[in-house]
MDAnalysis code that builds the backbone (N, CA, C; Angstrom):
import MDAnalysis as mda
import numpy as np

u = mda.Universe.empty(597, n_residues=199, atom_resindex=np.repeat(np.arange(199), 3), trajectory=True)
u.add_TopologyAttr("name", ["N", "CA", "C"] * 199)
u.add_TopologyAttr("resid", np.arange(1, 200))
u.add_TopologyAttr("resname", ["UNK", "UNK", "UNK", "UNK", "UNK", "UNK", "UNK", "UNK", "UNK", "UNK", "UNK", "UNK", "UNK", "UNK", "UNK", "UNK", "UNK", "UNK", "UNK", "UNK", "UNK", "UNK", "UNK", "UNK", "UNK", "UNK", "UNK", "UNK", "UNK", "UNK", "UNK", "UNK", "UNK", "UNK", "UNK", "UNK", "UNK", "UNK", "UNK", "UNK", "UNK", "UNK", "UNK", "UNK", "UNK", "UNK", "UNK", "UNK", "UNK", "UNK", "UNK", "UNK", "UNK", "UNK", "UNK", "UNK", "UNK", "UNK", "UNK", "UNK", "UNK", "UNK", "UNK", "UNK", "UNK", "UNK", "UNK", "UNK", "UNK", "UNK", "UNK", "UNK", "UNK", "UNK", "UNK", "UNK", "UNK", "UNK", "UNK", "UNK", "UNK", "UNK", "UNK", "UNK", "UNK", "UNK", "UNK", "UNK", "UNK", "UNK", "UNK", "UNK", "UNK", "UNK", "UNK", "UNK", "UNK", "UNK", "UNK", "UNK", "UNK", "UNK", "UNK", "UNK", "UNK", "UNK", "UNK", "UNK", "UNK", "UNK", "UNK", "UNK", "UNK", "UNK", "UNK", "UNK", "UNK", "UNK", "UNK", "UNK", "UNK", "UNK", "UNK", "UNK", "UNK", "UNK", "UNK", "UNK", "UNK", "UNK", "UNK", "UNK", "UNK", "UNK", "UNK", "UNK", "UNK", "UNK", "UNK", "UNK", "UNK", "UNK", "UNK", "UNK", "UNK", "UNK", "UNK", "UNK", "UNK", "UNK", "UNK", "UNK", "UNK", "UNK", "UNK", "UNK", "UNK", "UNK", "UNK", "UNK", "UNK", "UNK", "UNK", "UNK", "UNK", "UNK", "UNK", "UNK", "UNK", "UNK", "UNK", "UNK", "UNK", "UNK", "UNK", "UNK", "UNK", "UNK", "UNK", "UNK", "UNK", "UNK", "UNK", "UNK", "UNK", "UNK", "UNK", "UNK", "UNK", "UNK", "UNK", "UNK", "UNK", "UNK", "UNK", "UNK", "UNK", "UNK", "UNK"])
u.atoms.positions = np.array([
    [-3.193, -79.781, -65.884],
    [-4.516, -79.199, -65.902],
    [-4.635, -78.204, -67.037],
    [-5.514, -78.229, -67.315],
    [-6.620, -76.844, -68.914],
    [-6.810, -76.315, -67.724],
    [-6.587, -75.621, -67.494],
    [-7.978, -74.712, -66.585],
    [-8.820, -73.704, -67.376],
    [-9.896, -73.317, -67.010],
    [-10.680, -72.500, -68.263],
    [-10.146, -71.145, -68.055],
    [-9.111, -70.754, -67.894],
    [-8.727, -68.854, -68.472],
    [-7.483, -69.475, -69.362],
    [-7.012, -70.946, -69.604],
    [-6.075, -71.509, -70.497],
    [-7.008, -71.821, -71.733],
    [-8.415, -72.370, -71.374],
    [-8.436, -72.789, -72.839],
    [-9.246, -71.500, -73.285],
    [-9.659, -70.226, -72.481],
    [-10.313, -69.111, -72.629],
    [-8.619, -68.403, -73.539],
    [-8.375, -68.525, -73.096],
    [-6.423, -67.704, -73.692],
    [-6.179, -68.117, -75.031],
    [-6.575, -69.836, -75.174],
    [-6.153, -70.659, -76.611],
    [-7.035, -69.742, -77.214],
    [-8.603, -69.710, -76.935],
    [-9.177, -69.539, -77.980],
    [-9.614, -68.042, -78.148],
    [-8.672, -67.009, -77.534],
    [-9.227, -65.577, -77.849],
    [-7.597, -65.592, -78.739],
    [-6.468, -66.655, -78.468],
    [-5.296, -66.225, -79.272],
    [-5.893, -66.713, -80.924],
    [-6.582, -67.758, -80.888],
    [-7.412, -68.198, -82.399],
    [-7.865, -67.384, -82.917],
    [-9.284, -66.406, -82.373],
    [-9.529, -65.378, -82.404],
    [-9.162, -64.131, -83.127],
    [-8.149, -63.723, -82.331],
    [-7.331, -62.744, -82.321],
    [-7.727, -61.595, -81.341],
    [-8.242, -62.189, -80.687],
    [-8.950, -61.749, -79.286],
    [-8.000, -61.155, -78.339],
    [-8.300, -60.561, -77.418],
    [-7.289, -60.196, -76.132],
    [-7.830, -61.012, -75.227],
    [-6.443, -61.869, -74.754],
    [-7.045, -62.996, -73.958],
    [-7.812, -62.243, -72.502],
    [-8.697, -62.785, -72.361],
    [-9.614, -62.413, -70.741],
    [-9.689, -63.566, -69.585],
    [-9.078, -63.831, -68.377],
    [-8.959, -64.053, -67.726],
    [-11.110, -64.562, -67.404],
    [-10.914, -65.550, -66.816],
    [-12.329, -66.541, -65.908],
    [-12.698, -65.597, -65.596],
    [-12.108, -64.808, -64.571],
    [-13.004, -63.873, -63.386],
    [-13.260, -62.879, -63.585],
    [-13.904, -62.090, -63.191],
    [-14.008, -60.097, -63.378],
    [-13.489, -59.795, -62.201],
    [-14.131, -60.728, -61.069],
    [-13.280, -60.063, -59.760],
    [-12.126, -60.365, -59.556],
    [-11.488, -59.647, -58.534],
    [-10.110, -59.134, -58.345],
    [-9.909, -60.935, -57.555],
    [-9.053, -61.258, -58.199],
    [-8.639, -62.797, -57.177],
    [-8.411, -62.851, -55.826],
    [-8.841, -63.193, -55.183],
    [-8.671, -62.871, -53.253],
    [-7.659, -64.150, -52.998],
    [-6.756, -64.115, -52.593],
    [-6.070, -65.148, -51.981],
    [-6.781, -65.871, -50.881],
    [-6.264, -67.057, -51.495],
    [-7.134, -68.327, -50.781],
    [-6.710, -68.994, -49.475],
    [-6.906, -69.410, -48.941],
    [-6.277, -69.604, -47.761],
    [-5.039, -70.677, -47.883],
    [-3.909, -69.823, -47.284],
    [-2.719, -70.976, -47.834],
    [-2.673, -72.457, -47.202],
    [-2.592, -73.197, -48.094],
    [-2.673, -74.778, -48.035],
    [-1.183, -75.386, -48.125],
    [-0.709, -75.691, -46.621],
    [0.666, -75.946, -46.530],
    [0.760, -77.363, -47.377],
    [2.285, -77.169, -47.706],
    [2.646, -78.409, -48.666],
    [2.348, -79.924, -47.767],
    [2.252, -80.785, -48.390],
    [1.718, -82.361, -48.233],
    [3.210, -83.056, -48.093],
    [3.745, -83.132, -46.587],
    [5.298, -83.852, -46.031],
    [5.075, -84.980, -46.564],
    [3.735, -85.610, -46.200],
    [3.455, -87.013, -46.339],
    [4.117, -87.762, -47.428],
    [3.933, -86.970, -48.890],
    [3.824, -87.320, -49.975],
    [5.735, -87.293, -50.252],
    [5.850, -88.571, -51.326],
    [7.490, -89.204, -51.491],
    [7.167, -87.737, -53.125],
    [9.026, -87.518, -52.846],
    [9.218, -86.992, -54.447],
    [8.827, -87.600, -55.577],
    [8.730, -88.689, -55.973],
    [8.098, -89.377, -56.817],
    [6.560, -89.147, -56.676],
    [5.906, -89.210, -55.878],
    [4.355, -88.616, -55.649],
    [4.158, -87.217, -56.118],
    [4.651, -86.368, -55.218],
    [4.466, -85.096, -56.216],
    [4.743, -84.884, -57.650],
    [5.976, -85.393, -58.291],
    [6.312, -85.968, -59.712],
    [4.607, -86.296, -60.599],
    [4.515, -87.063, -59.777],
    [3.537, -88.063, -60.403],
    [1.744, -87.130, -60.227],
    [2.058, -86.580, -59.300],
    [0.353, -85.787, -59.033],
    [1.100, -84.311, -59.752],
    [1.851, -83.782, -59.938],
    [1.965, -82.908, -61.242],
    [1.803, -82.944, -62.468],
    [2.606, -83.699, -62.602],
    [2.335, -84.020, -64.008],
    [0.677, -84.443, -64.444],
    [-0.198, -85.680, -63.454],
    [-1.390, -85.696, -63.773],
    [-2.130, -83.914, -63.843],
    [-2.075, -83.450, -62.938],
    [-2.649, -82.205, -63.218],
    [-2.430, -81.146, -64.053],
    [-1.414, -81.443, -64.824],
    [-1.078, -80.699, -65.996],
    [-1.738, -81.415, -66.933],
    [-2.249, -82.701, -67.077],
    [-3.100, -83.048, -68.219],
    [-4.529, -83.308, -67.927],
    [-4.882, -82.678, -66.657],
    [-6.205, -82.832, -66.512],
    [-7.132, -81.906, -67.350],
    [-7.951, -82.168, -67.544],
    [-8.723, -81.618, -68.447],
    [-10.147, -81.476, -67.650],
    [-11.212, -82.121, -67.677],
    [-12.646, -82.096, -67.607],
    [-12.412, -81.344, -65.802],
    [-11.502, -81.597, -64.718],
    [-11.551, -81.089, -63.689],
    [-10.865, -79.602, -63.120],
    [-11.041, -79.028, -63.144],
    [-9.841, -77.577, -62.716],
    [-9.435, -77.882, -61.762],
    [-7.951, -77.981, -61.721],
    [-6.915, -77.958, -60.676],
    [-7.388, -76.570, -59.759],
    [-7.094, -76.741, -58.494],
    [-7.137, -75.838, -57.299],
    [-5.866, -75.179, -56.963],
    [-5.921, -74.198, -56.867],
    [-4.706, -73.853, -56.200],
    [-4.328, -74.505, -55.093],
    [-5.407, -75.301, -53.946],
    [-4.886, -75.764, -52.723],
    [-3.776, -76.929, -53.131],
    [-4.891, -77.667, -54.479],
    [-3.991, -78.785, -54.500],
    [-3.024, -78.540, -55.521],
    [-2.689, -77.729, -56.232],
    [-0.886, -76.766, -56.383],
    [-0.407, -76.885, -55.001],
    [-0.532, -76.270, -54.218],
    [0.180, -75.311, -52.764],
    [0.526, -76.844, -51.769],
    [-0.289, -77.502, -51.974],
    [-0.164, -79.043, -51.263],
    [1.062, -80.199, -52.048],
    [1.399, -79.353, -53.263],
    [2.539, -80.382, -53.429],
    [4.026, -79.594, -53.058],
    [3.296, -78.351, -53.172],
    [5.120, -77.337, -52.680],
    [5.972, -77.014, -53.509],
    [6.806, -76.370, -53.229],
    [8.320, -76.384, -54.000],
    [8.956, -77.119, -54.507],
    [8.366, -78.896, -54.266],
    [9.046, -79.922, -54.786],
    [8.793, -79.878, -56.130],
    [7.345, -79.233, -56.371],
    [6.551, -79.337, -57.473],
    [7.471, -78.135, -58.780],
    [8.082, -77.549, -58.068],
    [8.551, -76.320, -59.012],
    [9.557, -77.024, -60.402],
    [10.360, -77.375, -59.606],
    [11.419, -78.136, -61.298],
    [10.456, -78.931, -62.153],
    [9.706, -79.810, -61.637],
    [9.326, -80.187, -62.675],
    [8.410, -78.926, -63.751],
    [7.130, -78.337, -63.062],
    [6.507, -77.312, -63.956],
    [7.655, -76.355, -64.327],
    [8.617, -75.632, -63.800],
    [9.573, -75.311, -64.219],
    [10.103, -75.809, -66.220],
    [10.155, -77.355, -65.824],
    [11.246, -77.925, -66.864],
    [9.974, -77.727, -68.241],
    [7.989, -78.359, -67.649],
    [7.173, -78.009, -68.843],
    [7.185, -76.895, -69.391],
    [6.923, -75.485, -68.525],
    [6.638, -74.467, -69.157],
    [7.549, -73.578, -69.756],
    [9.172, -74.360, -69.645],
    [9.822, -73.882, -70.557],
    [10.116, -74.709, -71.502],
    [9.626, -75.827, -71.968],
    [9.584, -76.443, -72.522],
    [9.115, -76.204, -74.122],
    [9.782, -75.625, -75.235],
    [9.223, -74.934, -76.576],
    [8.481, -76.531, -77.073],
    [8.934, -77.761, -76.942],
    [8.301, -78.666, -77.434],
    [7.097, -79.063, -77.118],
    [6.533, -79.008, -76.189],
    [5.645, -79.025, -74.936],
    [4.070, -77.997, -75.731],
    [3.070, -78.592, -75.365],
    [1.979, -78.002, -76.263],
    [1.671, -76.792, -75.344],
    [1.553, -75.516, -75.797],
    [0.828, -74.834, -75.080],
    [-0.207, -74.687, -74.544],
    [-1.258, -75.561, -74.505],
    [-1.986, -75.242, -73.128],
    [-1.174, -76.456, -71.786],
    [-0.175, -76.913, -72.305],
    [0.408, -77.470, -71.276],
    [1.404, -76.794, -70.307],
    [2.095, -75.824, -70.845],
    [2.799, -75.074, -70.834],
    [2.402, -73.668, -69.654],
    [0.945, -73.352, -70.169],
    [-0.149, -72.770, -69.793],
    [-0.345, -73.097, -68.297],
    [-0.589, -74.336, -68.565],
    [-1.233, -74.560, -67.185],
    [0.143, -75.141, -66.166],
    [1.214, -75.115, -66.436],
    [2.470, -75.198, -65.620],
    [2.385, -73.527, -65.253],
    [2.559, -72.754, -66.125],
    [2.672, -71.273, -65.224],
    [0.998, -71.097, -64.151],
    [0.165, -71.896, -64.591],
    [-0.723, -71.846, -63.422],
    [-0.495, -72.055, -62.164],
    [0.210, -73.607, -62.257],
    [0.291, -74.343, -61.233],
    [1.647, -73.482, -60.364],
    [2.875, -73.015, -60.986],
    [3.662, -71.899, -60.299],
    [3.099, -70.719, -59.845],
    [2.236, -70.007, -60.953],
    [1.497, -69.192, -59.921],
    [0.785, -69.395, -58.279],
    [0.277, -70.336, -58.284],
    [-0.570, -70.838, -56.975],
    [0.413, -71.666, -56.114],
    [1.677, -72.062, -56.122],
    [2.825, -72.503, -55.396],
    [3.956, -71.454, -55.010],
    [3.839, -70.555, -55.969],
    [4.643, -68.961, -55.497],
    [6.076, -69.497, -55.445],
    [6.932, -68.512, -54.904],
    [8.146, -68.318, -54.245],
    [8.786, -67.376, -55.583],
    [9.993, -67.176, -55.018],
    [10.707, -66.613, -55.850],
    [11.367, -67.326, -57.149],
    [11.756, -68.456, -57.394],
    [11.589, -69.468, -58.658],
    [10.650, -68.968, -59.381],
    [9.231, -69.422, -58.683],
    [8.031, -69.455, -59.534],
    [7.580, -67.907, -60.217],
    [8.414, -66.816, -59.717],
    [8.137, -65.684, -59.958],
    [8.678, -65.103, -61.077],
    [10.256, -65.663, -61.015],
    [10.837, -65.145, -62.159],
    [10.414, -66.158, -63.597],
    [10.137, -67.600, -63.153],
    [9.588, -67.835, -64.442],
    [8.801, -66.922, -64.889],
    [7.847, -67.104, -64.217],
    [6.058, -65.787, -64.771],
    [7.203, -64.938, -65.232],
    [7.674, -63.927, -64.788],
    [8.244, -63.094, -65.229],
    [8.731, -62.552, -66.716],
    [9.907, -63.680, -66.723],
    [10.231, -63.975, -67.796],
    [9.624, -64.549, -68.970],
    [8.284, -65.146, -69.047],
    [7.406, -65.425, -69.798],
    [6.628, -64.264, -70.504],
    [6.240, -63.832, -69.490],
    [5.229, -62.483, -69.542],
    [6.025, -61.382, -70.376],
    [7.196, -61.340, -70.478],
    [7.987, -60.094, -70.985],
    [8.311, -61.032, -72.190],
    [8.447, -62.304, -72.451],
    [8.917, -62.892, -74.042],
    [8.185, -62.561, -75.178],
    [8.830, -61.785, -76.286],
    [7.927, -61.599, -77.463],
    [7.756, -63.002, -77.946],
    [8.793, -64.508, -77.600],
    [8.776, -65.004, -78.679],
    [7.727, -66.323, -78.302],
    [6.766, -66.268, -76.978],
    [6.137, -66.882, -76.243],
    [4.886, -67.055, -77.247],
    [4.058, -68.038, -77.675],
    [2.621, -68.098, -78.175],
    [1.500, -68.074, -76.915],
    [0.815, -66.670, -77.799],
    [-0.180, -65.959, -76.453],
    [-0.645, -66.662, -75.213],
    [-1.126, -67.811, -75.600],
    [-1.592, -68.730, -74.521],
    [-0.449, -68.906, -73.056],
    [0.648, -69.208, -73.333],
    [1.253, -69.021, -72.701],
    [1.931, -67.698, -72.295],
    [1.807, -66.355, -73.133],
    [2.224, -65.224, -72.591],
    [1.096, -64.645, -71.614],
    [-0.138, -65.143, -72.056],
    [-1.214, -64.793, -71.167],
    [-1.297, -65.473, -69.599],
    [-0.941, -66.714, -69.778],
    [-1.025, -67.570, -68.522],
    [-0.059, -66.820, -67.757],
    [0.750, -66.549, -67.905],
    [2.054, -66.002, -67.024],
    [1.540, -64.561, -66.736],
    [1.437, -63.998, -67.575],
    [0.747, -62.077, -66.823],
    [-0.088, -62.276, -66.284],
    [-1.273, -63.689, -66.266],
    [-2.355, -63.707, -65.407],
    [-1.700, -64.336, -63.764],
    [-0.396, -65.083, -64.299],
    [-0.183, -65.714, -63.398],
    [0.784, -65.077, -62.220],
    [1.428, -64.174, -63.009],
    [2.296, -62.850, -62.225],
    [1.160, -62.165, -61.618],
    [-0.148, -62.238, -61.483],
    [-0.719, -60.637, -60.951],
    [-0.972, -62.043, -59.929],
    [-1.109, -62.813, -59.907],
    [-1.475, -63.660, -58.223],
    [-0.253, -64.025, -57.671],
    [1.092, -64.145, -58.127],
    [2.102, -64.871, -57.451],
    [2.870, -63.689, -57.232],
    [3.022, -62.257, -57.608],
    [3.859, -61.223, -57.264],
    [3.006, -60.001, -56.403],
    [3.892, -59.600, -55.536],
    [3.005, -58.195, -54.647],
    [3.097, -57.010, -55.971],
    [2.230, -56.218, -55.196],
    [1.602, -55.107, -56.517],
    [2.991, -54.245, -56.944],
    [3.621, -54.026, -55.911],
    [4.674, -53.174, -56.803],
    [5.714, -53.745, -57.764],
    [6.017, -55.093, -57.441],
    [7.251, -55.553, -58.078],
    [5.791, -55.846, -59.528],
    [4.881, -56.337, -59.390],
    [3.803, -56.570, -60.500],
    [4.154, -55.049, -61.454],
    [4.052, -53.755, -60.792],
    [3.468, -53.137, -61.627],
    [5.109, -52.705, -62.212],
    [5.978, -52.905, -61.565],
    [7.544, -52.583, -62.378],
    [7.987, -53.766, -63.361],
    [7.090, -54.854, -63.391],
    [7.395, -56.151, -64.568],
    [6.574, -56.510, -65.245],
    [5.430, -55.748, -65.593],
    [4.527, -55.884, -66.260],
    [4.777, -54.507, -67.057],
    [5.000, -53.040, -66.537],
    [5.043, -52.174, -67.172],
    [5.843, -52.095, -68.898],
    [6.665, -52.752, -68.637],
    [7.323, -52.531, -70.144],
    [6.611, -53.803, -70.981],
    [5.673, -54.436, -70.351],
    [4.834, -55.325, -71.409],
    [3.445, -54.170, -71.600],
    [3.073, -53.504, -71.047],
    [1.849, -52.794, -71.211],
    [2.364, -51.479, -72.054],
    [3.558, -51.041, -72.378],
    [3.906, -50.171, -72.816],
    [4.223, -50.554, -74.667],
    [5.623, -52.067, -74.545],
    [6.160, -51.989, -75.596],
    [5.862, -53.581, -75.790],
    [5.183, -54.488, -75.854],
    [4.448, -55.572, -76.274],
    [4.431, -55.288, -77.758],
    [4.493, -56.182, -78.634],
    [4.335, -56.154, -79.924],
    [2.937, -56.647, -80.016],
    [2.295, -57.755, -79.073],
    [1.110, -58.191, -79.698],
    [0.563, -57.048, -78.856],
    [-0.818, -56.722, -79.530],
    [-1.640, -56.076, -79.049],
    [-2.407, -56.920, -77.744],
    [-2.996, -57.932, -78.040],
    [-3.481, -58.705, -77.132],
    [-2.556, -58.765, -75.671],
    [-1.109, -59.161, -75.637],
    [-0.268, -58.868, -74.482],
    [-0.422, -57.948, -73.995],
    [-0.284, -56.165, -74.608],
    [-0.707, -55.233, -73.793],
    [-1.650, -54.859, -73.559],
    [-2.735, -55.729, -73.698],
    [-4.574, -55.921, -72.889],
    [-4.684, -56.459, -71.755],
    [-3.777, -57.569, -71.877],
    [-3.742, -58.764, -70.739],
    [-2.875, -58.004, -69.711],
    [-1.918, -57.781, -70.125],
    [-0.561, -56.745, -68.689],
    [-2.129, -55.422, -68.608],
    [-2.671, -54.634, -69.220],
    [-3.458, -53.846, -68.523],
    [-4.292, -54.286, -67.249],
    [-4.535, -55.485, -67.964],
    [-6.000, -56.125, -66.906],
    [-5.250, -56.147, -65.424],
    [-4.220, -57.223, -65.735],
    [-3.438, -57.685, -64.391],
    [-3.087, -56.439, -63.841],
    [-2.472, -55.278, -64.261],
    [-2.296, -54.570, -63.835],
    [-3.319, -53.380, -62.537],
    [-4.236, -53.517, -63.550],
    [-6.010, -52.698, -63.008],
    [-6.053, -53.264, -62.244],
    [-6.355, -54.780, -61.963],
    [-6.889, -55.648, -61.156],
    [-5.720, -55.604, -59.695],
    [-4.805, -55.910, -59.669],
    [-3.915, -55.807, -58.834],
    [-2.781, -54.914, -57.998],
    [-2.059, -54.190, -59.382],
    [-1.112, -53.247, -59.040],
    [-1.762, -52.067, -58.517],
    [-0.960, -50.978, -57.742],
    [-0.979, -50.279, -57.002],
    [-1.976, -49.249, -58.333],
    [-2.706, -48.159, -57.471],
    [-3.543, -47.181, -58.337],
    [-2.708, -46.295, -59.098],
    [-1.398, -46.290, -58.735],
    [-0.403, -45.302, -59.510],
    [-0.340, -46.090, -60.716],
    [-0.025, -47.078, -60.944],
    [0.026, -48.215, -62.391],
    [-1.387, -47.764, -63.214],
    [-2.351, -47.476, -62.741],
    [-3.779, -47.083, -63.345],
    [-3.204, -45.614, -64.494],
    [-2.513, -44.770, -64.062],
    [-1.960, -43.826, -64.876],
    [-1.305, -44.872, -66.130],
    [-0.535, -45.488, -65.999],
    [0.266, -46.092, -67.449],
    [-1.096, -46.656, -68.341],
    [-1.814, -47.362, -67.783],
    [-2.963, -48.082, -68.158],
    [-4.014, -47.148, -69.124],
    [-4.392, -46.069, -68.341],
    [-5.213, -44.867, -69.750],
    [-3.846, -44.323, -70.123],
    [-2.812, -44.059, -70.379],
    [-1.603, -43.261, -70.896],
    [-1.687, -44.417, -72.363],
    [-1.576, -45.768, -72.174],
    [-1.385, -46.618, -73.142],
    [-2.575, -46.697, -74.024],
    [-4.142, -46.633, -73.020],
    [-4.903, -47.049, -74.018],
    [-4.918, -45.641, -74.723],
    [-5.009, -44.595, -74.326],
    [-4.646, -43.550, -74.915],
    [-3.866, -43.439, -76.393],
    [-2.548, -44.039, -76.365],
    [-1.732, -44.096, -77.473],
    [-2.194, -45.735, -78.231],
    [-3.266, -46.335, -78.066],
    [-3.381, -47.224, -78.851],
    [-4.862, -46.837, -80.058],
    [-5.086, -45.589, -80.060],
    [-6.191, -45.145, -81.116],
    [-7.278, -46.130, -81.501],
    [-7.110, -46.857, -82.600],
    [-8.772, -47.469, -82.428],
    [-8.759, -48.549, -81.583],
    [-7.369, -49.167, -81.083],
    [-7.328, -50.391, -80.403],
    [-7.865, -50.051, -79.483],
    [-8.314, -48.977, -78.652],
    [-8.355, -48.362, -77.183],
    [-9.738, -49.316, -76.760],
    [-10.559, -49.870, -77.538],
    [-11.685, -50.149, -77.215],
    [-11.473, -51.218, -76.157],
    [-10.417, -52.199, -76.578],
    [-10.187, -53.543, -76.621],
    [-9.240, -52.781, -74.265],
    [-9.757, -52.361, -74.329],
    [-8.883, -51.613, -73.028],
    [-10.094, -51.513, -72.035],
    [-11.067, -51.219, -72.343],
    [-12.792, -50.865, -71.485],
    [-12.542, -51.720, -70.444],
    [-12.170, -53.041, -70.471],
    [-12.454, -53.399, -68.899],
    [-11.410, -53.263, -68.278],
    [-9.880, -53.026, -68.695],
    [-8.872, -52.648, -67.565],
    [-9.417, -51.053, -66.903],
    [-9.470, -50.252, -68.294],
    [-10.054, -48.634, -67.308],
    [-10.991, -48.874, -66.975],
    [-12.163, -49.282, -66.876],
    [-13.320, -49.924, -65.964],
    [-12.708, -49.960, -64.147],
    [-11.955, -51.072, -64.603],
    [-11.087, -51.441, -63.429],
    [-10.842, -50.409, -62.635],
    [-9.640, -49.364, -63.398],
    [-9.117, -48.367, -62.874],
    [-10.009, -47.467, -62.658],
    [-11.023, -47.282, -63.140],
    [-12.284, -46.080, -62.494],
    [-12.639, -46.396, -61.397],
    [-12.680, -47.843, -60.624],
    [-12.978, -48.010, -59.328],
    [-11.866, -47.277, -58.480],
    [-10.830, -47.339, -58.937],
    [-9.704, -47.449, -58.013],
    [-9.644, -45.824, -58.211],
    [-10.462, -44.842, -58.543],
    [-9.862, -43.064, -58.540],
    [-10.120, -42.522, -56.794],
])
């Protein structure tokens, strides 16, 4: 699957944009959609992979969460995949985001903190860490991307996720940074936005 905050990510990294996430609102968890027994390993194989190249339809999180953990190695093997096109890549840390567990976490993880990741995919993963991780472990693995990120755009995107999700104490790092980013600070308005709700 493209989903549109992947091909919204491609084209603010063209840009030189700070990638922005589909929504303004805070993502509400959806009602969990237990995995599909029915379905043979080769089926999930096969309905992953289609949804990593879907395009004209947005994949659901239900139907992520309906293929399970079986689904993890394979998006696993795409989105670390350097050969692998990035919005494909992209939309594998989607599909782990909305299947969760601890696997799917440390990928995001480890994505989200790579300098050597192309934005699209560093973005998919910080968007995809603020739905697949609880707020505190979010705001202790995102922090050293909102702090020491080389792209500017990365430490926009770790702000947002951060505002949007992590605990109101994380809202302090968030103006502390846009603070020390001088004229960049502008490019920050909707994470402290964020954080002005949360005083």
């Amino acid at each position: 699957m493209i989903s549109l905050f992947v091909l919204l990510a491609a084209a603010a990294a063209s840009q030189g944009h700070a990638y922005r996430p589909a929504r303004e609102a805070a993502p509400a968890r959806a009602a969990v959609t237990a995995p599909d027994e029915t379905l043979s390993d080769e089926a999930v194989r096969a309905l992953a992979s289609s949804y990593l190249g879907r395009i004209d339809v947005p994949v659901t999180a239900a139907e992520w969460r309906a293929l399970g953990p079986r689904a993890v190695p394979l998006l696993e093997e795409v989105a670390r995949s350097r050969g692998a096109l990035p919005s494909r890549r992209a939309a594998a840390m989607g599909g782990l985001a909305a299947i969760g567990g601890a696997r799917a976490g440390e990928i995001l993880v480890e994505a989200a903190r790579s300098e050597s990741e192309p934005f699209a995919v560093r973005a998919a993963a910080i968007h995809g860490a603020s739905r697949a991780l609880d707020s505190r472990r979010l705001a202790r693995e995102l922090g050293p991307v909102l702090e020491r990120a080389k792209d500017p755009a990365a430490r926009v995107a770790a702000a947002e996720a951060l505002a949007l999700r992590a605990p109101r104490s994380a809202c302090a790092a968030v103006r502390a940074q846009a603070d020390r980013e001088g004229e960049g600070r502008a490019r920050f308005e909707r994470a402290l936005g964020r954080c002005g709700s949360k005083r």
